[in-house]
C-alpha positions as CSV (number, residue, x, y, z in Angstrom):
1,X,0.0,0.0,0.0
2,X,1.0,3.3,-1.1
3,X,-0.1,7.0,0.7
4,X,-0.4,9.4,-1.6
5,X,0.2,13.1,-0.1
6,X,-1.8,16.3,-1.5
7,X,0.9,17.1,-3.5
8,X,0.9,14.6,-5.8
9,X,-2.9,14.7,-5.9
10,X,-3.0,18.1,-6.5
11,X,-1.1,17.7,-9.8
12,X,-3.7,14.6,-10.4
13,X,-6.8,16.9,-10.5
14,X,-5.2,19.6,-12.1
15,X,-5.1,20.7,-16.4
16,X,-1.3,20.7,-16.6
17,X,1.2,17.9,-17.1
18,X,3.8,16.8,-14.3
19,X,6.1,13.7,-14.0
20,X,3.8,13.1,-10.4
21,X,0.5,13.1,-12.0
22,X,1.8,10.7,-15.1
23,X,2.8,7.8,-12.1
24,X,-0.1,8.5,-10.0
25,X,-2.0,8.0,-13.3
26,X,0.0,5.0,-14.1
27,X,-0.3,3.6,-10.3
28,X,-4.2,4.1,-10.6
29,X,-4.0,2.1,-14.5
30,X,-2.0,-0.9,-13.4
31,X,-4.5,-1.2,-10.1
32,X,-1.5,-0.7,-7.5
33,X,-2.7,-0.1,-3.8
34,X,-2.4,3.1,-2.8
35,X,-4.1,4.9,-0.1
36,X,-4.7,8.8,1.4
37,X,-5.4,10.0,4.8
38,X,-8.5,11.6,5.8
39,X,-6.6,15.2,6.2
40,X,-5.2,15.1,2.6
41,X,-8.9,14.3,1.9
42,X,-9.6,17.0,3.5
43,X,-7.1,19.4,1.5
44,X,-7.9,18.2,-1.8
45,X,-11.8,19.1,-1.2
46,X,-11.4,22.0,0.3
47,X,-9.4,23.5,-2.8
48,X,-12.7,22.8,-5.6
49,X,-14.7,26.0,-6.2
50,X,-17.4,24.2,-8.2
51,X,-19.9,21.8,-6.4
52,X,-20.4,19.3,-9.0
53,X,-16.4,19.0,-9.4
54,X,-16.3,18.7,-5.6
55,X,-18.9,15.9,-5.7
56,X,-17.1,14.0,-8.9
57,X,-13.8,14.6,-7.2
58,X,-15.3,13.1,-3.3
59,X,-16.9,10.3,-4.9
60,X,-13.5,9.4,-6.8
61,X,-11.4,9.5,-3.6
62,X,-14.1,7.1,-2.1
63,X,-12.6,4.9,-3.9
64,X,-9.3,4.6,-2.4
65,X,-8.4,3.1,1.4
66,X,-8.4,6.1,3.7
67,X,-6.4,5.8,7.0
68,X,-6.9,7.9,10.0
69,X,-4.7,8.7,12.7
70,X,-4.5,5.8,15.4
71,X,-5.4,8.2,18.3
72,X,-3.6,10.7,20.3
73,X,-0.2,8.7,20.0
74,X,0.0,9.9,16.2
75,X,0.1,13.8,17.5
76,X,2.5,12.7,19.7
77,X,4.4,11.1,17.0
78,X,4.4,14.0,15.2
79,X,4.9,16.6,18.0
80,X,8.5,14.5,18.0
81,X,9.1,14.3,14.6
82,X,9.1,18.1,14.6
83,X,11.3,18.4,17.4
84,X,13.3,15.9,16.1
85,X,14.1,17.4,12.6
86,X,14.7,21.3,14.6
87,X,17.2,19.1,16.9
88,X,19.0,18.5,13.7
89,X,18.5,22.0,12.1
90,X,15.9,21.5,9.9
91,X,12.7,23.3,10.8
92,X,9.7,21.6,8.9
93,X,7.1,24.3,7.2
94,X,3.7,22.6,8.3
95,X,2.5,20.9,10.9
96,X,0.4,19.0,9.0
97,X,3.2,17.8,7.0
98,X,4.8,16.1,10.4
99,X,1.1,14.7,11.4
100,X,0.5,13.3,8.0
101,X,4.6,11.6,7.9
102,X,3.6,10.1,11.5
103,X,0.6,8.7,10.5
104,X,2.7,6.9,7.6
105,X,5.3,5.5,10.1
106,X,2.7,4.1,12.6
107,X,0.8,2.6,9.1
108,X,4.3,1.8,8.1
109,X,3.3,3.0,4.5
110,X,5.5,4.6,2.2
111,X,4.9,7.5,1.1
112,X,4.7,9.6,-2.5
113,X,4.8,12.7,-2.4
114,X,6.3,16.3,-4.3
115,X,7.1,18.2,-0.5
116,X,11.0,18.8,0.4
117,X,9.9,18.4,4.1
118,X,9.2,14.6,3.9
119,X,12.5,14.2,2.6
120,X,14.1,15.9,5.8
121,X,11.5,13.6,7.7
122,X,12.7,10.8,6.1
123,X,16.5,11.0,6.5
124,X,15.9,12.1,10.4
125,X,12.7,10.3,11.5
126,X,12.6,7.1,9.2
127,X,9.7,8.4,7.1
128,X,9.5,5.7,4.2
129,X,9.7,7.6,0.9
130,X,8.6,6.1,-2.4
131,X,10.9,7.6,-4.9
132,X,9.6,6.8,-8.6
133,X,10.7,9.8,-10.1
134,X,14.3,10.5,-11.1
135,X,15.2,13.8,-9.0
């Protein structure tokens, strides 16, 4: 199983072309498991001006797994992942990015994503990273 962050989902949904929304597209095609979490759900909805667009784009995310936070250990979890990233000098931009990388490590699933924070998270916290694209 595969999360998918925001940011890769945001180029899914969008007009334009990226490298991100060609594997997510090829993921999707070749039936791979991938998953989201119910606060990127929440990020992708809340970005759709028009209501039918927001009910066609709801009821295609319906059809993926959605994982939640286990309880109040995950903000925890995250609460020490920042810490442990400023410890090393790295301050991460969003909180949100270091609840949704601590809800990947307790799920232990790997995750894809186009955010320079998870990488920091990765190399200090032991965030799993799918890398598909060539960097």
């Amino acid at each position: 199983m595969i999360l998918v962050d925001t940011t890769i989902w945001i180029d899914f949904f969008s007009k334009r072309s990226s490298l991100y929304k060609e594997e997510l597209h090829r993921l999707i095609e070749e039936e791979e498991d991938i998953c989201l979490l119910d606060i990127t759900l929440t990020e992708i909805l809340q970005g759709i001006k028009e209501d039918g667009e927001f009910e066609k784009t709801k009821e295609h995310l319906f059809q993926v797994p959605i994982y939640r936070p286990k309880g109040i250990e995950t903000f925890i979890l995250s609460a020490q992942i920042y810490r442990l990233c400023r410890r090393e000098g790295k301050t991460i931009r969003r909180t949100i990015d270091c609840l949704i990388a601590a809800c990947a490590i307790e799920h232990n699933l790997p995750l894809f994503h186009n955010d320079r924070d998870f990488d920091v998270i990765s190399e200090i916290a032991g965030l799993k990273i799918c890398n598909y694209l060539p960097i």
